[in-house]
C-alpha positions, 0 to 999 in steps of 0.5 A: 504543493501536494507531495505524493510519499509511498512508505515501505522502500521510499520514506522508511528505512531498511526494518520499515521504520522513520529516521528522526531526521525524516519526521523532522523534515516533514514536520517542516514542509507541513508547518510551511502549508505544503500537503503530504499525502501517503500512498502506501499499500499498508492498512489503516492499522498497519500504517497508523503508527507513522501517521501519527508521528509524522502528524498527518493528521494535525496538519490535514493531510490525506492518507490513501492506504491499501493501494487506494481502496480507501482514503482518509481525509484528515481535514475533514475527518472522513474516510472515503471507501473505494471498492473493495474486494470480498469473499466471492472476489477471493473465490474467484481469483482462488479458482482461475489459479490453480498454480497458487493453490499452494501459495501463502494467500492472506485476507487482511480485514479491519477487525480480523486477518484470514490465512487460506491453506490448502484443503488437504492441511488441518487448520488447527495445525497451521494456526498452532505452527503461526502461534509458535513461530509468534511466541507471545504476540498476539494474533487474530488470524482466522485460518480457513481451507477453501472449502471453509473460504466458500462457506465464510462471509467476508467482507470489506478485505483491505488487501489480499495477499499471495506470496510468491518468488517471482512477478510473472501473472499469466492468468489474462481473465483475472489481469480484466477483472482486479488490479494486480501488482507485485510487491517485490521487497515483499515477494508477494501478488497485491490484489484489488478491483480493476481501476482501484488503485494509489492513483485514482485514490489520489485524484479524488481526495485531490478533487475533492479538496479542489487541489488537483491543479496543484503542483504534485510530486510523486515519491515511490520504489515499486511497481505499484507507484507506476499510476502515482508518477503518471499524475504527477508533474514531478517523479521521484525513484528511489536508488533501488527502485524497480526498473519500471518504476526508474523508466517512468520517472522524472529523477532517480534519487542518490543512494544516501539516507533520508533522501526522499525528505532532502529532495522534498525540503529542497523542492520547497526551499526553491518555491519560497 
């Protein structure tokens, strides 16, 4: 059994963080040969933490990160790359939206994060309000105006972010050139490469292991697991769920924690 788990809203709880009895429970299905693979909108770097105490890696599952713009395959060791998005993408997407000019966009990148702000503010001066609202921590975020964006060669962007207060996207030229979703716990626009998404990441790992004729269940809450519950013979919504994502789905999980590995745990325990 492959059991498709997005993380943020679905298995971690309300500060984004594993329950003991959740990490327990995966263990579990692992130790029994059942696949986990996560499908998070996280980096690498961002989600490395709980793949490590939910030993993924150990028990060769697969982690599809940053909306599936790139895979890795822990039985083989290997990360295989989709498109990714780079500094003309960013160029592009920044010109046909005026409206988000003032917006909070964010280029998150293996080694480093950039904060595009809007020509008219002094990089210095935002990079120095991030390092007080940060007191001690540590950051490596590079802020550039757009001017400076042109002038930059980035790429290999991981996610690009714009925050926002609502989900309405009008602009129909960028919705035939990228993948757009919005993050709703996040407030934000996730953007990628038309075709590049948790799903398609999903089907080659499978392909590729020759377990796509598995038996897959899907867990998510937003709109970007949508693509994951179309492949899978079972779908599960969390309780808060966006409703798009509860329209599509199989099964809307009851609102009590750690639900996700309950359902999963009783989903194996009905195979044996």
């Amino acid at each position: 059994m492959v059991f498709l788990v997005d993380l943020d809203g679905t298995l971690l709880n309300a500060e984004g963080k594993l329950e003991i009895e959740d990490i327990k429970r995966i263990k579990r299905i692992q130790k029994e040969g059942h696949t986990i693979v996560i499908c998070t909108g996280r980096t690498e770097k961002e989600a490395q933490s709980i793949i490590q105490d939910l030993e993924i890696e150990k028990y060769k599952g697969l982690a599809i990160l940053a909306d599936g713009q790139y895979i890795i395959d822990y039985k083989i060791n290997k990360v295989i790359q989709l498109e990714f998005l780079c500094d003309k993408d960013v160029m592009a997407i920044y010109t046909k939206c005026p409206q988000y000019k003032n917006r909070n966009i964010q280029l998150f990148c293996k080694d480093r994060n950039y904060r595009i702000v809007n020509s008219i503010i002094s990089p210095v001066y935002f990079k120095t309000k991030v390092k007080r609202y940060l007191g001690n921590k540590k950051d490596n975020t590079r802020v550039l105006t757009k001017r400076a964006l042109a002038k930059t060669r980035i790429q290999q962007i991981e996610k690009m972010t714009i925050t926002s207060g609502n989900d309405v996207f009008s602009n129909i030229a960028l919705l035939n050139e990228f993948e757009i979703y919005y993050v709703h716990d996040k407030k934000r626009f996730e953007i990628k490469h038309k075709g590049v998404n948790k799903a398609s990441a999903t089907l080659i790992a499978l392909h590729n292991r020759n377990a796509y004729t598995y038996n897959i269940i899907a867990f998510g809450n937003d709109d970007n697991d949508i693509c994951l519950f179309k492949i899978a013979n079972e779908s599960y919504a969390v309780a808060n769920a966006t409703e798009k994502l509860k329209d599509e789905a199989n099964y809307i999980l009851d609102p009590i924690s750690s639900a996700v590995t309950q359902k999963m745990l009783d989903i194996c325990m009905k195979e044996m």
